[in-house]
Phi, psi and omega in degrees: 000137185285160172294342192295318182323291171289306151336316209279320192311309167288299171338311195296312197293324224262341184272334182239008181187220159222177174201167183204126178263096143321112153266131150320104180237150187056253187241335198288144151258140169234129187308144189209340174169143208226155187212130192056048167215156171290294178286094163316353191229005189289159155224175188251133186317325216270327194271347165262010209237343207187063177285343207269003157297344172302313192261023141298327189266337169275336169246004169242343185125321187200173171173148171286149178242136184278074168247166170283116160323209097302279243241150170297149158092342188234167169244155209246126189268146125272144183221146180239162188284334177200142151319338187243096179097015207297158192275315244213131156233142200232125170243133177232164168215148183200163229285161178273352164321340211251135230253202184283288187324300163288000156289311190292336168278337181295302194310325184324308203298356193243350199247090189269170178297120189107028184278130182274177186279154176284159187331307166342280176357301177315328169264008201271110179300335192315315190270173145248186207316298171326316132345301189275335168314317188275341207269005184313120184081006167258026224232347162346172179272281213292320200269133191309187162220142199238098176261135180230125172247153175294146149351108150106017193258010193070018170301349171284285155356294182280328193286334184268331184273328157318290177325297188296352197262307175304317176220032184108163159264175196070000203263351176276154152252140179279155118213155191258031210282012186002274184249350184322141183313150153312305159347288205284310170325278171328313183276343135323299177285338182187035166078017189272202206301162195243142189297216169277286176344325185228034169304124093258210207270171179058166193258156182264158153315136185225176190298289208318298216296308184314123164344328174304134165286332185261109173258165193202108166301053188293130193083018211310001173257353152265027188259144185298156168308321146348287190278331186291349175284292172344299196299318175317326190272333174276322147279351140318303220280278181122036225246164178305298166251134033223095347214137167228145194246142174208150190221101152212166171273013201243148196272112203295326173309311192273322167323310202288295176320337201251334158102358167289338184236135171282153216251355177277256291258282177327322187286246188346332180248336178289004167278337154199114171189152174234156190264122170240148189269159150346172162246326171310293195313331157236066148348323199248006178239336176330323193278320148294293177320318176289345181278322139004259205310316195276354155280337154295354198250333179282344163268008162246358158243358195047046172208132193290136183220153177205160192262180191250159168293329175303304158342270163357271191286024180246339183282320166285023163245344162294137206278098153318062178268037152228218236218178189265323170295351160284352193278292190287319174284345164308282181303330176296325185291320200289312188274306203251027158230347178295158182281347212224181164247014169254137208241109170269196162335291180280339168291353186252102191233123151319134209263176181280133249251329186267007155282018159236062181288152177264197206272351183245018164300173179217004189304107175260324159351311196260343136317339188268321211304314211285305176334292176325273192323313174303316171293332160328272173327294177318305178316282200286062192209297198291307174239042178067351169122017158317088210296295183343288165285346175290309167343298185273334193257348161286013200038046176235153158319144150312308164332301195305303205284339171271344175285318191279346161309291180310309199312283180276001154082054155247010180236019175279124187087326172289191181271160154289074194271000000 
């Protein structure tokens, strides 16, 4: 955060209420500076007595908080700099005239335009590395952003785990328009009449309309002529909310060409977007991504895991046909099914592509599949692979628990324990 920023921040606060600045040192906030109060030594009781009052404003950006004041008559806010990692925490309080609307242009002062990503990130395994390279300075406010990926890269996945890693979880809207009529689209995006399908009493909640600050487009090249205008126009407009994110694999250039995607719409989102590649398109970075993913894993199993050097060199000859979180549950299945904590050859099967639903899925098959497979892992984590006992604390047959090994191709190569 610039210093100028935070001056301003205070100026504002301090002429019509109070504030108090948190700085981050560690794991700790520690008071660093206060404005507009009288009594130099008040603090507000809540923060040794009830902190977890707190975690709204850590997981949405800001939040009123139900504490008691300084002052009769005012409400008392929080705001933090970011949801991932934040530096800076603020409590202002000011008269209850002052709305929602106006915590968010204060918080603006904190999130400026060009915010690079937090640190964190550099650890966050969701993404991989390459990923995280480009999104360094792309995280500005207003303007969409367009992640476009190859056939099999995961982008619906990924697009949805960005949003919550940007602006919170809850803080997106999905839409999907795949084959829906124009009709239904429009009314989904932005209330107009609604086809048969979504007829009733009332006007409905729409992706614009919803409290989410983030709407997220999956696809923009199944959106009807129509609605791709609608969006154009709103994004013309510039307005703070709502935020728009879109994601696809498909080749929008050839859309254009064909008069299915408007080419004013494309021009507008191609001013900021990145390209994410395959896990095929880098190969020659596997081996380090996979060294990642398997230091996430030691403080929750306490065990140092590594690839064998055959390992190594074997992730790069695999024929890669998914995304990258089919990439990452490979190495997680590969470390907590191997006999060693050295990870070979044969610990490495690539997982199956329909165990990776994304988070705005509605597929519950491919949600059940995945879930099996996780308590699976955990359970042989939990007892070294002890069928017997994973057999009992999952409540299955043993039988049941080896068809589904096999099922997930978690029981190819091990012994029969």
């Amino acid at each position: 955060m610039v210093n100028s920023d935070l001056d301003t921040l205070f100026d504002i606060v301090a002429g019509i209420g109070h504030v108090i600045l948190f700085v981050r040192e560690g794991d700790e906030f520690r008071l660093q500076r206060r404005a507009g109060y009288d009594n130099r030594v008040f603090s507000y009781p809540f923060l040794g007595e009830d902190p977890d009052v707190l975690g709204s404003v850590f997981s949405k950006g800001f939040g009123c908080l139900p504490v008691r004041g300084y002052s009769s008559g005012f409400r008392v806010w929080g705001l933090c700099d970011s949801v991932v990692d934040p530096e800076y925490l603020l409590l202002v309080e000011l008269p209850e005239a002052y709305s929602e609307a106006h915590i968010k242009k204060l918080r603006s002062l904190l999130v400026p335009p060009g915010t690079t990503l937090p640190g964190r990130w550099q650890a966050d395994h969701s993404f991989p590395g390459w990923f995280l390279d480009q999104m360094e300075g792309m995280t500005a406010a207003n303007a969409p952003l367009l992640i476009e990926a190859a056939p099999g890269s995961g982008v619906q996945a990924f697009v949805c785990h960005l949003a919550e890693q940007l602006w919170g979880p809850g803080s997106w809207c999905a839409f999907a328009p795949g084959r829906l009529s124009e009709k239904v689209q429009l009314h989904e995006l932005y209330g107009d009449q609604p086809g048969v399908r979504l007829s009733g009493g009332g006007r409905p909640e729409t992706v614009v309309s919803m409290a989410s600050p983030v709407a997220l487009i999956l696809e923009p090249g199944n959106l009807a002529p129509q609605a791709q205008l609608r969006i154009l126009s709103s994004l013309s407009l510039k307005q703070d909310e709502p935020r728009w994110l879109f994601g696809s694999s498909m080749d929008l250039d050839a859309l254009v060409m064909q008069g299915r995607l408007d080419a004013a719409l494309l021009k507008l989102l191609r001013q900021k977007s990145l390209r994410l590649p395959s896990v095929m398109e880098k190969r020659d970075q596997l081996g380090v991504q996979a060294d990642r993913i398997l230091q996430e894993l030691l403080p929750l199993y306490r065990r140092e895991f590594s690839l064998s050097p055959a390992a190594r060199q074997h992730l790069g000859s695999i024929d890669w046909p998914g995304d990258w979180s089919q990439f990452r549950q490979t190495i997680r299945v590969a470390a907590l099914t191997s006999s060693s904590e050295q990870i070979g050859p044969g610990d490495l099967r690539p997982q199956n592509q329909d165990l990776m639903p994304y988070a705005g899925s509605l597929d519950l098959r491919s949600h059940t599949r995945r879930l099996e497979q996780d308590l699976i892992l955990e359970a042989y984590a939990l007892h070294g692979g002890n069928q017997v006992h994973m057999a009992e604390s999952l409540g299955l047959s043993r039988g049941s628990l080896q068809n589904k090994m096999l099922k997930y191709r978690l029981g190819e190569g091990l012994d029969d324990r």
